[in-house]
Structure formats: C-alpha cells, structure tokens
N, C-alpha and C positions, 0 to 999 in steps of 0.2 A: 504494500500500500504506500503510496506514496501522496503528501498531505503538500503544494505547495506556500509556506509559510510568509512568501514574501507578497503573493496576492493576498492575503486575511486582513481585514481589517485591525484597527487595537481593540474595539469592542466582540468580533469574531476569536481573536485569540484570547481574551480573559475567557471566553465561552468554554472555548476548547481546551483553556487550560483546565477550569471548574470538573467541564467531562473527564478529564485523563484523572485529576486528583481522584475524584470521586472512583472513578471505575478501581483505580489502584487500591482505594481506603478497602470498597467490598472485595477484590480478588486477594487482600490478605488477612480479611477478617472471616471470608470462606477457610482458607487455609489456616488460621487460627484453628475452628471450628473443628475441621478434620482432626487435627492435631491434638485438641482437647478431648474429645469424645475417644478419641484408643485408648485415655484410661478409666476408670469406674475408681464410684466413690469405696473407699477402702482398701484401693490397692495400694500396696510397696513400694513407692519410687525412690530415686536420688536425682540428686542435680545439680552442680559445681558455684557455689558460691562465688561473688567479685574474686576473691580475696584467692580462687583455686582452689580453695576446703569440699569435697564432696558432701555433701548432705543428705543426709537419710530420712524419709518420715514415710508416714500415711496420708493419701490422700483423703482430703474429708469434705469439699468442697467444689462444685463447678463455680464458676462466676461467670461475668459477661465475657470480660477478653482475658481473664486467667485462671488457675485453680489453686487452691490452698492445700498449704502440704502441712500438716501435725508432725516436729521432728521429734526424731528418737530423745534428742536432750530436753523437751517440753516447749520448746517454741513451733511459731506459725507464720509461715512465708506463702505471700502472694507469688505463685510463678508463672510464667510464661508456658502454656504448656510443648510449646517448642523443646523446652529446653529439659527433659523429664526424660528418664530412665527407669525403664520398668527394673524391677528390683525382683525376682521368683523367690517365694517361699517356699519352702522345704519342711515337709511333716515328718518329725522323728518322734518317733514313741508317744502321741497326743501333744506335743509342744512345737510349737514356731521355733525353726530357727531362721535366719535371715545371711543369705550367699551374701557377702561382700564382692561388689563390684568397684572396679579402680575406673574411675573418669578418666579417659588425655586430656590434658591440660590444655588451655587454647590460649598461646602467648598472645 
C-alpha cells in the first residue's frame, strides 16, 4: 500500500494520524488480551523484576491491561501479562512443590 503523504492535506494527516494511533492502541490491547487469558486465576507464575530478581507468586487477579500476581514472600505486583512465566506444579505425596525456573536476564 502505498499512502502519498505529500498530496494530504494538514487536517487529512492529523486524520490519518488519529486512525494509525488508534488502530495501533486496539492491535496491542488484542494482543495484551491473548497474552492475559493463557493464564487462569490461580496458576504459578514468575516474572523478572526491574532490578533482574525472578519473582514467584500466584496469580489471583485478571485486570483491564494487567494481572496481579500474590508473591511467594507476601506481596502483590500489577504485571504485564507479557511478561509471565508459567511456573508447573508438581504433586508429591499430597503437597505442592514448586520446579524452580531460572529467567535470562535481559540487559
């Protein structure tokens, strides 16, 4: 497709600017969407803190654009659900234990 930019008026290009924002805002908040919904409330995840600290919790929470994780040390982080690592439980003898997974680092 090819859009010439230098025919558009200044009031045609705000136009077309508003459509491209817009279209962009819905084709990552679809993908948000996808990306939230692979996990259910109560599943195991982690997910790498600023700081590069892996984090462990329960999901407890869908929100609008993120999901909240219960961590293993007692706190509660709004996350991206981008950014989520399913965690698998493992049943030994009637007790949870929980597979430690190592994050790579993203310099």
């Amino acid at each position: 497709m090819h859009i010439d930019l230098d025919q558009l008026s200044e009031s045609e290009l705000i136009e077309l600017n508003t459509r491209v924002v817009e279209r962009l805002r819905l084709l990552r908040q679809a993908k948000a969407q996808v990306a939230m919904f692979r996990f259910n409330v109560g599943d195991r995840v982690s997910f790498q803190s600023d700081t590069g600290e892996a984090i462990c919790g329960t999901l407890i929470r869908h929100n609008k654009k993120s999901v909240t994780v219960h961590t293993d040390d007692g706190g509660q982080w709004r996350v991206s659900p981008g950014l989520l690592r399913s965690i698998p439980d493992t049943q030994v003898q009637g007790s949870t234990t929980t597979t430690v997974v190592n994050l790579p680092h993203n310099p």
